[in-house]
C-alpha positions as semicolon CSV with decimal commas, in nm:
position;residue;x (nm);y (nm);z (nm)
1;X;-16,735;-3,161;1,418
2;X;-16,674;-2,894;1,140
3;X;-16,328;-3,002;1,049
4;X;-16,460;-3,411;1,056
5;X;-16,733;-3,308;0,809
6;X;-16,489;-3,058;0,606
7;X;-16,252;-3,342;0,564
8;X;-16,524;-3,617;0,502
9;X;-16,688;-3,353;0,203
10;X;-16,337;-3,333;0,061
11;X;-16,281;-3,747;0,082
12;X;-16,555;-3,802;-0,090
13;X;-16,567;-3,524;-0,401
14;X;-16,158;-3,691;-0,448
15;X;-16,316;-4,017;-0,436
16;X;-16,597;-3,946;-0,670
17;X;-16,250;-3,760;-0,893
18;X;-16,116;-4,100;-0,915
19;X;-16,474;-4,296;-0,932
20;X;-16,539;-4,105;-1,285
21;X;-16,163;-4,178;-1,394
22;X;-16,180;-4,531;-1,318
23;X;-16,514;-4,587;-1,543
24;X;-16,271;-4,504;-1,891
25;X;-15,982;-4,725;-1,727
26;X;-16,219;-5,047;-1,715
27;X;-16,347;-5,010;-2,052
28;X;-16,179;-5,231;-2,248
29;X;-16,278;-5,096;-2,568
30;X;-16,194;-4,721;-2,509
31;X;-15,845;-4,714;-2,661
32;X;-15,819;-4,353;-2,695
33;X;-15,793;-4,296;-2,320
34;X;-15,454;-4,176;-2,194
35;X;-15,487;-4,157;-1,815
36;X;-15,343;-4,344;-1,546
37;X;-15,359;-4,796;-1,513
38;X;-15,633;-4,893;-1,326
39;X;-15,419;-5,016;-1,087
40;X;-15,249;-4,669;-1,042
41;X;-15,622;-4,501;-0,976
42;X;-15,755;-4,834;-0,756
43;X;-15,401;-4,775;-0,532
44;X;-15,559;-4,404;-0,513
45;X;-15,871;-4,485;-0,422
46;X;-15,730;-4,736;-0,097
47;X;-15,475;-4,439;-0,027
48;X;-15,820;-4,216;-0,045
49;X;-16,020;-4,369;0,193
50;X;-15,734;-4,591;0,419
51;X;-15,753;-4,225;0,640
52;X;-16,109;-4,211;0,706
53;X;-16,069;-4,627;0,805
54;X;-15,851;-4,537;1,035
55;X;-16,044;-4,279;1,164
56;X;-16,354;-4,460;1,194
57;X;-16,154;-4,773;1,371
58;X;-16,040;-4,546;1,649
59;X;-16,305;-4,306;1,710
60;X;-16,526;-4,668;1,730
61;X;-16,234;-4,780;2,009
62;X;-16,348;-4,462;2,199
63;X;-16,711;-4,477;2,135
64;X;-16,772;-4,136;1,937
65;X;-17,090;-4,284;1,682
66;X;-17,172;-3,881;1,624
67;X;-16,832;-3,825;1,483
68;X;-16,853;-4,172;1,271
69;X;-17,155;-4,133;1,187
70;X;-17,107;-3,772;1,065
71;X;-16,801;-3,883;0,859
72;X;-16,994;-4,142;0,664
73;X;-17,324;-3,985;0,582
74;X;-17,091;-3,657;0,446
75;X;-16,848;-3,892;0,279
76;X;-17,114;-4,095;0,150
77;X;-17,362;-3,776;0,024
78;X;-17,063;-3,601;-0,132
79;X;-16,978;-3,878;-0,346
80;X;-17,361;-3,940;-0,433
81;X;-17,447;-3,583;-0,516
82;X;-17,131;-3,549;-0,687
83;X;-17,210;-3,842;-0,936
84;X;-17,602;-3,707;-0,941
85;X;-17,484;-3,389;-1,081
86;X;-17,228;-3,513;-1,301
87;X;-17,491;-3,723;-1,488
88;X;-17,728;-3,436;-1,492
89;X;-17,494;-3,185;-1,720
């Protein structure tokens, strides 16, 4: 249960990492930005969270809602208080 929620904390603070890049990518009229395309960082993103799919497909085959439900809620709380505390500094 440690390692699911390790992994789902880590998922979601890499998501949130390519969340924040993707906001300069879209806008249209930021020409000064030099990161990767859009598509590059949305590819990312699927290759980011295509794992935890996976691993909420099976564990849903064998029944395990603690494990799925731990995996979201982390995944989900990391990203969110990730993005809260990025807007507050």
């Amino acid at each position: 249960m440690i390692i699911t929620g390790a992994l789902s904390i880590c998922g979601g603070l890499t998501f949130l990492k390519y969340s924040i890049v993707l906001i300069p990518a879209i806008d249209v009229g930021l020409h000064a930005f030099s990161g990767p395309s859009l598509s590059g960082i949305l590819w990312r993103m699927v290759l980011t969270l295509l794992p935890f799919v996976v691993a909420v497909y099976g564990l849903h085959r064998k029944r395990e809602y603690v494990f799925i439900k731990v995996m979201v809620y982390l995944f989900s709380a990391a990203w969110l208080l990730g993005f809260i505390r990025l807007i507050n500094s």
